[in-house]
Each structure stands twice: as C-alpha cells, then as structure tokens.
KEDREN-934970 format. One record per residue (C-alpha): x, y, z; residue in one letter. Coordinates in Angstrom, 2 decimals, padded with zeros to 5 digits, always signed. Layout:
! residues N
<r><px>X</px><py>Y</py><pz>Z</pz><rest>a</rest></r>
...
! end
This chain:
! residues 148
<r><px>+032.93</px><py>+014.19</py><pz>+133.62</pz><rest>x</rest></r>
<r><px>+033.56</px><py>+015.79</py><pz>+130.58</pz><rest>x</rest></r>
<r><px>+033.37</px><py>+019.48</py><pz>+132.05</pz><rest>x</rest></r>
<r><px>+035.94</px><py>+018.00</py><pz>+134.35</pz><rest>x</rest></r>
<r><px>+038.37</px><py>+016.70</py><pz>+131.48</pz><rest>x</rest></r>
<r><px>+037.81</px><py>+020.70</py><pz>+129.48</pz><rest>x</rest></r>
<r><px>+038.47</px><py>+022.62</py><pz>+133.00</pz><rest>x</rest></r>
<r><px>+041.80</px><py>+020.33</py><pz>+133.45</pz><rest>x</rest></r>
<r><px>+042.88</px><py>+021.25</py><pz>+130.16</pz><rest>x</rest></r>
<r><px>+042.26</px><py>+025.04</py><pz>+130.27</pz><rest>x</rest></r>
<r><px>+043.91</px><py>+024.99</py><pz>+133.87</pz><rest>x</rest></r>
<r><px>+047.03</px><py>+027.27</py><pz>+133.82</pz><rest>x</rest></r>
<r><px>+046.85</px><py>+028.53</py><pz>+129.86</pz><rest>x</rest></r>
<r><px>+050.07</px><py>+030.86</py><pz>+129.62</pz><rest>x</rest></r>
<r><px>+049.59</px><py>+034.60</py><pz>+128.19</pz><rest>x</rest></r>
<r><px>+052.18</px><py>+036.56</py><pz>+126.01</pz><rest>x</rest></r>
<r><px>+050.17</px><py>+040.14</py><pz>+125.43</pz><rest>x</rest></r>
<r><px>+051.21</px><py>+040.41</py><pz>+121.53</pz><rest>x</rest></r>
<r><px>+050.54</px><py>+044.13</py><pz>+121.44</pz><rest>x</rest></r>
<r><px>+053.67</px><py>+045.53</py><pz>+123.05</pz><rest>x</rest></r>
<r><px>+056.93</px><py>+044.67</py><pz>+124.03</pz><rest>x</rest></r>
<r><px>+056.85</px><py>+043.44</py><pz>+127.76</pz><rest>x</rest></r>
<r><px>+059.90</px><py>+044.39</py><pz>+128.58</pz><rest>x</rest></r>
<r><px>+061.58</px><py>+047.20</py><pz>+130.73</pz><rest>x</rest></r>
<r><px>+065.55</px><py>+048.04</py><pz>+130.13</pz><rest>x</rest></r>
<r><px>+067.37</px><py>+049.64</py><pz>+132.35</pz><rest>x</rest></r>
<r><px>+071.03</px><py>+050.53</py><pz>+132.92</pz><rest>x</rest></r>
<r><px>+072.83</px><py>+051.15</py><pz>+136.12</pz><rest>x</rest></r>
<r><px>+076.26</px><py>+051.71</py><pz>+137.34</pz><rest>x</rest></r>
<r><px>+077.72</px><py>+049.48</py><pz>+139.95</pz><rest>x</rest></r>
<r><px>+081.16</px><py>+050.67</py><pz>+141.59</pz><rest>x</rest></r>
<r><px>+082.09</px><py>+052.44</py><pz>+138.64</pz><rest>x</rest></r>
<r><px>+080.68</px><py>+049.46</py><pz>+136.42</pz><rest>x</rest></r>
<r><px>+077.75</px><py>+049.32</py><pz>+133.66</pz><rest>x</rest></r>
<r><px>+075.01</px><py>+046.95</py><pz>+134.75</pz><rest>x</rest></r>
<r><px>+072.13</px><py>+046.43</py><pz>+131.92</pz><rest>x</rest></r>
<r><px>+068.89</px><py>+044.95</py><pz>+133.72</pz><rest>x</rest></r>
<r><px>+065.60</px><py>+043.81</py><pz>+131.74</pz><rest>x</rest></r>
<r><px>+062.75</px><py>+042.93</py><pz>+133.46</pz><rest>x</rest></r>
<r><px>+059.84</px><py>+041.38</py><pz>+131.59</pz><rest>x</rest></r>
<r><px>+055.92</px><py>+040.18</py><pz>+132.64</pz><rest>x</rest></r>
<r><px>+054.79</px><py>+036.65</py><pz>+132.23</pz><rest>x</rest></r>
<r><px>+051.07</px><py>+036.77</py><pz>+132.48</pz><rest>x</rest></r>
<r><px>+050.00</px><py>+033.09</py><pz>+133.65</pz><rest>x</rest></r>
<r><px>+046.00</px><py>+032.40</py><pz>+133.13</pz><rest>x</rest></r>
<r><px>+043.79</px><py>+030.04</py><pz>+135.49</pz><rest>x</rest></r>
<r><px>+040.16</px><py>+029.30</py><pz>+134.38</pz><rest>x</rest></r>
<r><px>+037.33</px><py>+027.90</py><pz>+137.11</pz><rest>x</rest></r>
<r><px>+034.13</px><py>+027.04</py><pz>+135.52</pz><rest>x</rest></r>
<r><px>+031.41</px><py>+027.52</py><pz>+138.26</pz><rest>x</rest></r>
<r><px>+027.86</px><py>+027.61</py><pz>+138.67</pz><rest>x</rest></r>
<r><px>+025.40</px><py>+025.33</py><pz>+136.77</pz><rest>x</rest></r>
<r><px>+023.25</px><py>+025.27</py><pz>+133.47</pz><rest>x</rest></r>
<r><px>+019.75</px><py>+026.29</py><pz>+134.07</pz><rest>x</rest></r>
<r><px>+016.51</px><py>+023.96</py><pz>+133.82</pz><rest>x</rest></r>
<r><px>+014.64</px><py>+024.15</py><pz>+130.53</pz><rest>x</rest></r>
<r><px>+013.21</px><py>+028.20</py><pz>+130.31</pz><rest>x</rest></r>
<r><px>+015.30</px><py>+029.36</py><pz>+133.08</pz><rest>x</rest></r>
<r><px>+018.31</px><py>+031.14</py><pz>+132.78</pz><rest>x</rest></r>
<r><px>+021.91</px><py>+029.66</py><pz>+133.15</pz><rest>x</rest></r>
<r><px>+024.19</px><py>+030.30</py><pz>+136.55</pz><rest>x</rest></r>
<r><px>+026.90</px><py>+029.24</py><pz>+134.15</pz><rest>x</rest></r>
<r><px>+030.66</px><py>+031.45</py><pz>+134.48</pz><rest>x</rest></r>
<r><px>+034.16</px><py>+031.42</py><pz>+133.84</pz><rest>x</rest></r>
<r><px>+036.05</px><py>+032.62</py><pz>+136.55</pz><rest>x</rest></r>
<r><px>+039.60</px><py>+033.54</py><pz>+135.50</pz><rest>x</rest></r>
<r><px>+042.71</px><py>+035.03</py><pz>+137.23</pz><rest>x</rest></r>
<r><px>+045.72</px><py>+036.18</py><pz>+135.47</pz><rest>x</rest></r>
<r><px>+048.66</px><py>+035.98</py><pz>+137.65</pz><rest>x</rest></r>
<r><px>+051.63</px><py>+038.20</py><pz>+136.61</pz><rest>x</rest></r>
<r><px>+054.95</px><py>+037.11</py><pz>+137.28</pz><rest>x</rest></r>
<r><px>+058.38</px><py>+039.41</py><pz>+136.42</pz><rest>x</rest></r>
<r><px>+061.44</px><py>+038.09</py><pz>+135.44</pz><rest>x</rest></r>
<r><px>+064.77</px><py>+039.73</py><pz>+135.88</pz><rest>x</rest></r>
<r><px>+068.08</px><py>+039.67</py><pz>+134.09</pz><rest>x</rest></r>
<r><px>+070.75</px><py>+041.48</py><pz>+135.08</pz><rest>x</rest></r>
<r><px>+074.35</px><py>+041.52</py><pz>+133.37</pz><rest>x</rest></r>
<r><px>+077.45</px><py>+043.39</py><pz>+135.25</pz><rest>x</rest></r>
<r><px>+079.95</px><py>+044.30</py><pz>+132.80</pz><rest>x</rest></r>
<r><px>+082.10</px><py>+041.91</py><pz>+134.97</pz><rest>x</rest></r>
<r><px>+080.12</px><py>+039.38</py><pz>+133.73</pz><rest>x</rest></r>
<r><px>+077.96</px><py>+038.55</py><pz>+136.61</pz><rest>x</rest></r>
<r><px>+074.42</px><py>+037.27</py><pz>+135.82</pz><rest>x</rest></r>
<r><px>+071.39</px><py>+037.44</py><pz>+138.29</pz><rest>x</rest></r>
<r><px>+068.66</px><py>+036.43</py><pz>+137.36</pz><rest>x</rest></r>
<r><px>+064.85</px><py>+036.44</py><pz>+139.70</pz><rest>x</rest></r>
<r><px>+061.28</px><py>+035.67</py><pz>+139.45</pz><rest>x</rest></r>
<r><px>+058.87</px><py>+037.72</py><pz>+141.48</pz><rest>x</rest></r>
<r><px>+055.20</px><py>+036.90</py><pz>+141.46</pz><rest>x</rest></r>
<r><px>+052.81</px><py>+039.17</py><pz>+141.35</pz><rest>x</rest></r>
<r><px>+050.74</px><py>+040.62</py><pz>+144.85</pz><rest>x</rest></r>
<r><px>+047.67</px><py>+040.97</py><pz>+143.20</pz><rest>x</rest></r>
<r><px>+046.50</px><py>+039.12</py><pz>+140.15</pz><rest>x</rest></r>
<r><px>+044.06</px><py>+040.66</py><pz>+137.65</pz><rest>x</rest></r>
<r><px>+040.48</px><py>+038.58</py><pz>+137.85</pz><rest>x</rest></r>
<r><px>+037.56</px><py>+038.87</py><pz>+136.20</pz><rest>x</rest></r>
<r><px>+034.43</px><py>+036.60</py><pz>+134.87</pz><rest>x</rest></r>
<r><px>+032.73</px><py>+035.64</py><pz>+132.06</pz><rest>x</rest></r>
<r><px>+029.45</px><py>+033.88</py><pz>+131.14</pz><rest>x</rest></r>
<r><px>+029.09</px><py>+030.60</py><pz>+129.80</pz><rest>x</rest></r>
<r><px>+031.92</px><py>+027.74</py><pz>+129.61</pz><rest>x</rest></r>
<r><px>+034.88</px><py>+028.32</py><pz>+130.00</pz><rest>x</rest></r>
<r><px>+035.74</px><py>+026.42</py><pz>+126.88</pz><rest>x</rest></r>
<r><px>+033.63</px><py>+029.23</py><pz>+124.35</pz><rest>x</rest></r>
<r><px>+034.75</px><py>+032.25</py><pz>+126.31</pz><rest>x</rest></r>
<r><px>+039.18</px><py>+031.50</py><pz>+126.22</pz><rest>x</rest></r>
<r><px>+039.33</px><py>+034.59</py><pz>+123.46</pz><rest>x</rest></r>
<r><px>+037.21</px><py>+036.83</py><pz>+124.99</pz><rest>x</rest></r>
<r><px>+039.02</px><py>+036.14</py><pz>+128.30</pz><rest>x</rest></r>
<r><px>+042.64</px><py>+036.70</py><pz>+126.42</pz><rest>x</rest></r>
<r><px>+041.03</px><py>+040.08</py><pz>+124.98</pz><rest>x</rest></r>
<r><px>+039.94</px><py>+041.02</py><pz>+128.72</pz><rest>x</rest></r>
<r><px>+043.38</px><py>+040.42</py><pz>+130.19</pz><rest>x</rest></r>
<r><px>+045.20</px><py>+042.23</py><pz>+126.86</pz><rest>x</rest></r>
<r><px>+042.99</px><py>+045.04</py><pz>+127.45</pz><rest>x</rest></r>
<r><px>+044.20</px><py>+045.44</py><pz>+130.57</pz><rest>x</rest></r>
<r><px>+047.99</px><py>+045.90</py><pz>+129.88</pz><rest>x</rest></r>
<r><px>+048.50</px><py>+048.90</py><pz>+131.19</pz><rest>x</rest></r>
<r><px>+048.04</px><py>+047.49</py><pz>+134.87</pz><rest>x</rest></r>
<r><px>+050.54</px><py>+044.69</py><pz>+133.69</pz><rest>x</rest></r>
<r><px>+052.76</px><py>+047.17</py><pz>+132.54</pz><rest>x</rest></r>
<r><px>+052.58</px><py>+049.29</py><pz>+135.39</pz><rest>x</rest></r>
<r><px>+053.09</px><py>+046.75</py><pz>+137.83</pz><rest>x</rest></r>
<r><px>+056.34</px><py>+045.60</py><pz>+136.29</pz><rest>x</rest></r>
<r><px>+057.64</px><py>+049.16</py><pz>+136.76</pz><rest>x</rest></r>
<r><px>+056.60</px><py>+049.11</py><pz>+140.30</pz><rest>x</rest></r>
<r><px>+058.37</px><py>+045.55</py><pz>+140.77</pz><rest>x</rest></r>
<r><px>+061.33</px><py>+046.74</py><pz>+139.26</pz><rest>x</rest></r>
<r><px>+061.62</px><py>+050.29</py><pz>+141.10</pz><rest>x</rest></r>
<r><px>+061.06</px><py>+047.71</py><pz>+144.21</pz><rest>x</rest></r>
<r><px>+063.74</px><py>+045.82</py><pz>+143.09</pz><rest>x</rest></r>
<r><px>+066.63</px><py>+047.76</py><pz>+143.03</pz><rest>x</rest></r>
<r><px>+067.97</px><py>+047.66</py><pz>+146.47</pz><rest>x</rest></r>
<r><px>+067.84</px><py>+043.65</py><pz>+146.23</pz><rest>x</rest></r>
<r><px>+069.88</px><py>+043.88</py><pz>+142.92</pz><rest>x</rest></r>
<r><px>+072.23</px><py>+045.93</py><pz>+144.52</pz><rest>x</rest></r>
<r><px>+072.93</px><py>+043.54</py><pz>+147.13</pz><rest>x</rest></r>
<r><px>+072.93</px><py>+040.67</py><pz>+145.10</pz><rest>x</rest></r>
<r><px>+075.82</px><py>+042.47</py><pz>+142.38</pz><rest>x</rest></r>
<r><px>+077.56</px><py>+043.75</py><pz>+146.01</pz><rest>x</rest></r>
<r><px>+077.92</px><py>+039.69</py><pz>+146.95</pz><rest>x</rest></r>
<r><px>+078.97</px><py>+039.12</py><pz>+143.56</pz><rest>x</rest></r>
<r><px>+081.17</px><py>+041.22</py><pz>+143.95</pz><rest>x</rest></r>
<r><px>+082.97</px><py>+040.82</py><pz>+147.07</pz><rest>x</rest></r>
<r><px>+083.32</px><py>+036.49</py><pz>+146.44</pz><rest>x</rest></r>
<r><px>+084.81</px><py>+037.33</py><pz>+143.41</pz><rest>x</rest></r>
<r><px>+087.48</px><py>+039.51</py><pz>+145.46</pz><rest>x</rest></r>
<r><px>+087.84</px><py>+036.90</py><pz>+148.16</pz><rest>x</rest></r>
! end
C-alpha cells in the first residue's frame, strides 16, 4: 500500500534542466513586419516502480522505470501585436531505468535526464524548424481578420 501511496506521489514530477537556458529566439519578418518567436522545452518526468524485492540472499528485481516527456512551447509576437502562442509534445520521450525504488533513485534520475540535454535541446530546434510553416499560417490568419 505504501509503495502505492510513494509511486502516486512521484507520478508526473516536472523538470527545469538548471544548466542552460532552454530557450531558442528567433526573429522573422512577416509582410514586411518583425516577428520575435521563443520557443522553450518543458521536460515532464513519469516514474513506474516495477519488479519486486528479492527473498532473503537473492538478489532484488527491483527498478525505476522513468520517461521524460518533452514538450515545446511557443511564443510568437508580430510587431502588430499579434500573439500565438502553441504547445507541441514531444514524438519520442527520453526513457531510461534505474535500480531500486523509485523513491532513493529521483536525483540520480534528474542527473540522467540533465545529462542528456543535448537531445532536449536538439529536439526543440527540430520542433521549431518544423514549425515555421504553421506560424506562418497562423500570423497570415491574423493577419487577414484583422483586415476584414
């Protein structure tokens, strides 16, 4: 019961990476208009405790099964003033596993996923490079109901 209650708890533990600056700036012109866009990574955190605690003198099955889902967030501000804003979840979360409970193993889990922030980062460039034709057509129906 109790291992019930601690999974529940750690269930959905939200990740800021503290080493760098998750955020991607970039500028754009739209119909002769600056458009400054900033994209930044959420990293979101699931733990699953699985397997069982060995018998007396045998070794433990016990893990920590954890999946970081990234999700980016976009801001964009026309110099008309137009805000759009968009959340786009991540294809394929980072995973990994660690051994023990889940409970003991939370920092070495957060030092797994920071370690791999260079896959983060790399897949908010892709999701923004991805993004641009959507922007564009969201600032070009901005656009045309504030001209009709």
């Amino acid at each position: 019961m109790i291992v019930s209650i601690v999974a529940g708890l750690l269930l959905g533990t939200p990740f800021a990476p503290a080493s760098a600056d998750a955020a991607h700036r970039v500028q754009m012109d739209h119909r002769g208009q600056q458009v400054d866009v900033t994209y930044r990574s959420a990293v979101d955190v699931t733990h699953k405790q699985v397997g069982a605690v060995g018998a007396p003198g045998r070794p433990s099955a016990l893990r920590c099964a954890w999946t970081a889902s990234v999700d980016v967030h976009r801001e964009a501000r026309h110099a008309a003033g137009h805000v759009m804003a968009r959340t786009i979840s991540a294809d394929a979360p980072l995973t990994g596993s660690r051994p023990g409970w889940c409970a003991t193993q939370r920092d070495a889990i957060a030092q797994d996923v920071a370690a791999r922030s260079g896959k983060v980062r790399d897949h908010l460039l892709a999701v923004a490079a991805r993004d641009q034709d959507a922007l564009v057509a969201e600032l070009d129906a901005a656009h045309d109901r504030v001209r009709g």
